[in-house]
N, C-alpha and C positions, 0 to 999 in steps of 0.2 A: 319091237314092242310086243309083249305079251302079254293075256288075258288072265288071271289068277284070282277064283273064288276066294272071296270071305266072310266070314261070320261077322254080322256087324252087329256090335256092340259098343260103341263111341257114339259120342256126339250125335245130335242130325245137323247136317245144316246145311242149305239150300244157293245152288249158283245164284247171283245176279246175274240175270243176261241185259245187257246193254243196248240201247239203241236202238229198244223196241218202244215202237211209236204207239200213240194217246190209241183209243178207242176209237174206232170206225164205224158207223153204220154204212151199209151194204145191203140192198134188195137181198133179205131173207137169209142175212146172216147176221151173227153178234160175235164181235170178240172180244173178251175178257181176260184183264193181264193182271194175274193173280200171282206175288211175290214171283215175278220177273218168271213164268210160266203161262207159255199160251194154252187156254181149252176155248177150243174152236166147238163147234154143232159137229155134228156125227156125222153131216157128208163133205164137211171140210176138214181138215188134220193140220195140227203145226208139225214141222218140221220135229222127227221124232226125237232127236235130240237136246229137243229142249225143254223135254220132260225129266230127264237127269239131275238129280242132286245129288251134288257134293256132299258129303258124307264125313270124309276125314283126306288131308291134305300131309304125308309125311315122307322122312327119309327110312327106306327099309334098312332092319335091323345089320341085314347081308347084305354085300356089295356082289353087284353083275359081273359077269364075267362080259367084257366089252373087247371085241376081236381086233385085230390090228390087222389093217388092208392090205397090206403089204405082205406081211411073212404067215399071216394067218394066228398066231399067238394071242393066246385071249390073255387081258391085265382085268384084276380085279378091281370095278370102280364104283363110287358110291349111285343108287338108284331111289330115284323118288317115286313114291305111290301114291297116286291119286283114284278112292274109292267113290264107287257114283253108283248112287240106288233108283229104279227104273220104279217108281211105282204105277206105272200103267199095267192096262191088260195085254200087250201085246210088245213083242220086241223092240228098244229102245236104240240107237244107233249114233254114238258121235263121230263126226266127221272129221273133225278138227284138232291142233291142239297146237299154242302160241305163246312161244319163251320170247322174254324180254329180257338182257342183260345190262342191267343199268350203269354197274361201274366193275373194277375187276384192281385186285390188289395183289401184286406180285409179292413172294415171300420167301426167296433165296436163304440158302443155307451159310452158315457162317465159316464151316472152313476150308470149303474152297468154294472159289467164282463157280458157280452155275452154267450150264451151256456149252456149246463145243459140240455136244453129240448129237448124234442123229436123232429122235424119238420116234416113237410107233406115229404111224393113223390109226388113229383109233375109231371105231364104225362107232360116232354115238349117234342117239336120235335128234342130237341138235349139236353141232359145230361149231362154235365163236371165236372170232377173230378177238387176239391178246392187246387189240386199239384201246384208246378211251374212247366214253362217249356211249350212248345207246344203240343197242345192234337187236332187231328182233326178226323174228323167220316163222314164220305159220306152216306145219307140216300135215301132210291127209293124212287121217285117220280112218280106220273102221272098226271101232270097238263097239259091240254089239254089248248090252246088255239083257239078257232073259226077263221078264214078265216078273214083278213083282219080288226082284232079288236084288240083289247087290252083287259087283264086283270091282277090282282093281287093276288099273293098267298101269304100264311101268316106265317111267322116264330117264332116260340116261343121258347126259351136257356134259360137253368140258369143252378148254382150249383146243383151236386147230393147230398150237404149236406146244406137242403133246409131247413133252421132254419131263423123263421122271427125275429128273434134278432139279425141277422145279417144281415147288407147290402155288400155287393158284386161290384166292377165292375170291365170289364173285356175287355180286349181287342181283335178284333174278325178280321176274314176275313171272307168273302159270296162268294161262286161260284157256278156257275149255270153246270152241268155234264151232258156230253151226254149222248146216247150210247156204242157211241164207246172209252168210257171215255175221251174225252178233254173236258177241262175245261175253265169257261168263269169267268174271274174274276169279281164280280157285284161292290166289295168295302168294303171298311173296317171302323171300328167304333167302339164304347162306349158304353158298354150297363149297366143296372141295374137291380137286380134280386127285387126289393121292387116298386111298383106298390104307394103312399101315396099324400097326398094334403101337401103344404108348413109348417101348422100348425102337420101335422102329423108329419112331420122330424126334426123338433123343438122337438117334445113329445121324438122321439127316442134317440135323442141327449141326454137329457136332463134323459131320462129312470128312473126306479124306482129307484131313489136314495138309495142308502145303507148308515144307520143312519152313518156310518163309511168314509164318503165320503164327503166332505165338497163342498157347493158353490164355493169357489175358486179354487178348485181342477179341478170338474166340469169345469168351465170356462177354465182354463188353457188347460186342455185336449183338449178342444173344439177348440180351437187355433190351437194346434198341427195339430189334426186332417182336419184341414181349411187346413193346409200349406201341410200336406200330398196328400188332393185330388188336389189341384192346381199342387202342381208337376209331379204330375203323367199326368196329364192333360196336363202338357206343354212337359212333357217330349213326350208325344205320340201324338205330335198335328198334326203330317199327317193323324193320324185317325179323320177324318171331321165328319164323322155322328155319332151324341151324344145322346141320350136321354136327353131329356129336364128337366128333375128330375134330373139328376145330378148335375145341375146348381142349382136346389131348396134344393139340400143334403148338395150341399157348402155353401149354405146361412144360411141355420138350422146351420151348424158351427159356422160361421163368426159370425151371429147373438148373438149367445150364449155366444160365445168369446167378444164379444163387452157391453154384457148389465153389 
């Protein structure tokens, strides 16, 4: 994970942190919890991290180069960026940060079976098992923020059964984790484990035909497969933030289905 300045100009908009409790009195102290942000009296501190706001939640424009453990070979794969603006006086620090994978839809190519080959490890910053069912993993963090700036740090997920003859997408939640473990929901979304240009997802579609596999077949598949990623997609449309490649994996479909 890296740290990378930006200019902020989007949106503001601020974590809920979670799971912080009512107002306390305390011999000669007060705490006040102001839009899910503690300011404590001057000789007590909350936890600096939980002066951080969310700022903007997205997929960067570029894909990371994410290394494979084994042979060392970096695969290009898509990376989300989560900005957080420190507006205190003094260096802000998140410790945390908590992927939730809700559901996960496999999306084989049509003309040949999928699978057989070995795939990379791929070193991402979160790892998920290809099960159904909820799988979520809290990883430490130490992203410093400077004094009254903003920056960006950079998320990379996929499958632990990372075979590029398969595309993957998945259903996710992002939270930002203190110290004191509460947690700041950032937002939830769509992700793709294949990094490709419009004409690549045509090629995977469309894949090394097996002599045994006919055009019509092909297309037919191609169909199905169009109507599967749309459902899935509508079924889970509260998830707003998508990778932009998923749009081009349905069209490599639809496209193939139509010629």
């Amino acid at each position: 994970m890296t740290n990378k300045s930006t200019n902020v100009t989007g949106r503001r908009r601020r974590a809920s942190w979670e799971a912080i409790g009512g107002i306390t009195a305390i011999a000669g102290l007060v705490v006040a919890a102001v839009f899910g942000v503690l300011e404590l009296l001057p000789d007590r501190q909350a936890p600096v991290d939980e002066r951080l706001e969310l700022v903007d939640l997205e997929f960067a424009p570029d894909a990371a180069d994410v290394a494979d453990l084994r042979g060392g070979d970096a695969y290009p794969r898509p990376v989300l960026l989560v900005t957080l603006r420190n507006p205190a006086d003094d260096t802000a620090v998140l410790t945390g940060v908590k992927l939730v994978v809700r559901d996960l839809l496999r999306v084989p190519g049509c003309g040949l079976a999928s699978g057989g080959d070995l795939g990379p490890t791929l070193n991402y910053d979160f790892k998920f098992p290809v099960a159904q069912g909820d799988w979520e993993e809290t990883s430490p963090r130490n992203f410093a923020v400077a004094p009254r700036s903003a920056d960006a740090l950079s998320i990379t997920m996929g499958p632990k059964q990372s075979d590029d003859h398969l595309v993957f997408l998945w259903r996710f939640s992002v939270y930002g984790v203190s110290a004191a473990g509460r947690e700041a929901h950032w937002g939830d979304g769509i992700a793709i484990n294949i990094h490709a240009s419009p004409q690549g997802y045509e090629e995977y579609v469309w894949g090394e035909r097996s002599p045994s596999i006919t055009e019509v077949q092909v297309r037919a598949c191609a169909g199905t497969r169009a109507k599967e990623i749309a459902s899935y997609l509508a079924k889970h449309s509260d998830a707003t933030l998508r990778h932009r490649e998923i749009a081009s994996l349905l069209t490599g479909f639809q496209s193939m289905a139509a010629k």
